[in-house]
C-alpha positions as CSV (number, residue, x, y, z in Angstrom):
1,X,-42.1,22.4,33.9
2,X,-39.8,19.6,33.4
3,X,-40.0,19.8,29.9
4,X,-38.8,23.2,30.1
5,X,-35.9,22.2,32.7
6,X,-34.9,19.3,30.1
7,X,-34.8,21.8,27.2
8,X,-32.8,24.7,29.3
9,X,-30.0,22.0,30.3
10,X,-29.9,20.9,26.5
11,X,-29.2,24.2,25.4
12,X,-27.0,24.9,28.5
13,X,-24.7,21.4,27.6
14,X,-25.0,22.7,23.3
15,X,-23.3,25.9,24.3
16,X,-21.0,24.7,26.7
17,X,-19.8,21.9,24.1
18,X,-19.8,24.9,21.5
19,X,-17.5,27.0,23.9
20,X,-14.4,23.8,24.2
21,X,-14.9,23.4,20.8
22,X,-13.5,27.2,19.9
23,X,-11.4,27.6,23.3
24,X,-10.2,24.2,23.5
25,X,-7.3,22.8,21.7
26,X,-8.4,22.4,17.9
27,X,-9.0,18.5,16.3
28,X,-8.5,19.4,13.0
29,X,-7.6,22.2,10.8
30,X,-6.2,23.1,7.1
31,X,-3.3,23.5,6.1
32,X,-1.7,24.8,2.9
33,X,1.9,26.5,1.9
34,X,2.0,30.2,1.0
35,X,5.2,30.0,-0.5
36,X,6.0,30.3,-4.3
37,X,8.4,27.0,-4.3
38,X,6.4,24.7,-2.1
39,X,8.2,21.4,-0.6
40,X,5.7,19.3,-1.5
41,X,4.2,20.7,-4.5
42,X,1.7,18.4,-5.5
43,X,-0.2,19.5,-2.0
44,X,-2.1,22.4,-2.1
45,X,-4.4,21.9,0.8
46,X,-4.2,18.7,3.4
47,X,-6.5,18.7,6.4
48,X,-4.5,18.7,9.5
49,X,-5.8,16.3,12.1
50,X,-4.2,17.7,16.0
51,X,-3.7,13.6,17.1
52,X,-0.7,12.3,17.2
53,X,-1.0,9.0,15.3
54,X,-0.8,5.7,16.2
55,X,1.1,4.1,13.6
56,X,3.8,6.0,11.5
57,X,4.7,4.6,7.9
58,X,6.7,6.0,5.2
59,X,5.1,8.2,2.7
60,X,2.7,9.7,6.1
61,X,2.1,13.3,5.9
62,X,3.3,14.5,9.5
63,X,3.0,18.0,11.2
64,X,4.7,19.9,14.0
65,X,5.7,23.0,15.6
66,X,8.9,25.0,14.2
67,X,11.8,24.6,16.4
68,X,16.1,24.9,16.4
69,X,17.1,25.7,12.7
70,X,13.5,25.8,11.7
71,X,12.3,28.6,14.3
72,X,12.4,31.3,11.8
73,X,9.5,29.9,10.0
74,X,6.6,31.8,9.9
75,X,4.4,29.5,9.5
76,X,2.7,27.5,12.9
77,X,3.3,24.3,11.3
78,X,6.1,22.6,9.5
79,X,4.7,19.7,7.3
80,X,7.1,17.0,5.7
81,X,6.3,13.3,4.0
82,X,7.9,10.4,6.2
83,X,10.5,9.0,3.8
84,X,12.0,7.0,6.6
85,X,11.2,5.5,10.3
86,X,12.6,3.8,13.0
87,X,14.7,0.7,11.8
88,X,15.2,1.8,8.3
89,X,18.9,2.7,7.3
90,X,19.6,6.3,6.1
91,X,22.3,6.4,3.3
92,X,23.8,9.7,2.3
93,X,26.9,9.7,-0.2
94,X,27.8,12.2,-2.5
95,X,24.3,13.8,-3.9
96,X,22.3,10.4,-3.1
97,X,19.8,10.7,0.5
98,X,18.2,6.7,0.8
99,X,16.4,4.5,2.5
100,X,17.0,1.2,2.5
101,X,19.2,1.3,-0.9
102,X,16.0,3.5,-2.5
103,X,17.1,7.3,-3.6
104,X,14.3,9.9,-2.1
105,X,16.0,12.9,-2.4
106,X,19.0,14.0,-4.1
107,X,21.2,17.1,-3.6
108,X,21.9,19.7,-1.0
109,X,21.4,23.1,-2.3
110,X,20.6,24.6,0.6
111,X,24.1,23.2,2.6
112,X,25.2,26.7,2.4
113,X,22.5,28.5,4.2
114,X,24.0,25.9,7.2
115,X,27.5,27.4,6.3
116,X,28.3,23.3,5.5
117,X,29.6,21.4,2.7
118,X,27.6,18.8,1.4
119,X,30.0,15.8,2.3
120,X,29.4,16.8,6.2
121,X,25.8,16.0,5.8
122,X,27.5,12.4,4.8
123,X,26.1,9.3,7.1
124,X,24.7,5.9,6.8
125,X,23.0,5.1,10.2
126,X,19.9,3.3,11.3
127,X,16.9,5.3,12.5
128,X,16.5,5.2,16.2
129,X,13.3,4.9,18.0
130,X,11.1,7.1,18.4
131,X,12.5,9.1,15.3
132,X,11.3,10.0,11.9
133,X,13.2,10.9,8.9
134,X,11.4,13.4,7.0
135,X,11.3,15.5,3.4
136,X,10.2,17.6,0.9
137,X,10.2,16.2,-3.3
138,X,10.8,19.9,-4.1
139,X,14.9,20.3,-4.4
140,X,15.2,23.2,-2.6
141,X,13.1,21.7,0.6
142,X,14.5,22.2,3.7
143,X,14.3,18.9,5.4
144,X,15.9,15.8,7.7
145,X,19.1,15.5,5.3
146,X,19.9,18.7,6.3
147,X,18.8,18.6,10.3
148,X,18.3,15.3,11.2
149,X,15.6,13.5,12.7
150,X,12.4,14.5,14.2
151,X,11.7,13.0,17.5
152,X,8.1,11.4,17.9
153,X,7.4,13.7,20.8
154,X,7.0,17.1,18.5
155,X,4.5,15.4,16.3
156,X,1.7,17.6,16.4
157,X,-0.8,15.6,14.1
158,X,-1.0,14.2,10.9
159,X,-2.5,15.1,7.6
160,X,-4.5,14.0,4.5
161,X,-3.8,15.5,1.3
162,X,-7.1,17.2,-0.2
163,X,-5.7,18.4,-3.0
C-alpha cells in the first residue's frame, strides 16, 4: 500500500509540475522575424530566455514588450543588439550614431515616419543608469537613435542567436 501511495503522489507532483509549466509564465521561447527586411538579418531564429539578466554588455541580444512609438508592432516582442549601456557616451552628428567614438549605425531613413529631420535626433550624452542603447545593423531598423533609450525595467529576457 505504501508503495502505491508513493507512486500516486509522484504522478500527482509530475502533473502538477506539468500544469505551471504550460499555465505559468514561460522560461524560454523562440523567437524569429517575419518581416521581409529583418533588423538584424544575420538572426533567423534566437532562443528567447524570459530572465532578465544579470549583467548587460554591448553586443547582448535583449527582448521586450512593444510600447510608445513601437505599440503598433505586431509582434509580442521587440528584439534589438545592445550597442550601448550605462556610462558609455552616445554621439550622433550628421549621419554618424557612436559609441565611445566607434560608428554603429549610420543614417536615419526612417526620421520621416517621426515627422523629424535627422539633425533633431542630434545629441552626444552619456547613458544613464539603468538604460540601454539599442539597434538593428539593417538601415532601415527602427531603433534607440530614433526613440531613445530602453529602461532596464521593460527587459523581458534575453536571447541567443541559433541561427
Amino acid at each position: 500500500m505504501p508503495n502505491e501511495r508513493r507512486k500516486f503522489f509522484t504522478f500527482l507532483a509530475a502533473m502538477l509540475l506539468l500544469v505551471a509549466c504550460f499555465w505559468g509564465k514561460p522560461i524560454v521561447s523562440f523567437g524569429f522575424d517575419p518581416q521581409e527586411e529583418r533588423c538584424l538579418p544575420d538572426l533567423h531564429l534566437a532562443l528567447l530566455v524570459h530572465h532578465t539578466p544579470s549583467t548587460v554588455k554591448n553586443g547582448d541580444l535583449l527582448f521586450w514588450t512593444p510600447r510608445g512609438s513601437l505599440a503598433g508592432f505586431k509582434e509580442k516582442f521587440i528584439l534589438k543588439q545592445v550597442a550601448g549601456v550605462p556610462g558609455d557616451r552616445v554621439t550622433i552628428r550628421g549621419e554618424d550614431v557612436q559609441i565611445n567614438g566607434k560608428t554603429v549605425v549610420h543614417g536615419f531613413p526612417l526620421a520621416h515616419t517621426y515627422r523629424r529631420d535627422a539633425r533633431e535626433f542630434e545629441r552626444d550624452e552619456i547613458i544613464p543608469h539603468d538604460k540601454y542603447f539599442l539597434i538593428g545593423v539593417h538601415p532601415m531598423s527602427n531603433d534607440s537613435r530614433y526613440w531613445g533609450y530602453l529602461d532596464s525595467k521593460e527587459v523581458v529576457g534575453f536571447a541567443y542567436k541559433l541561427f
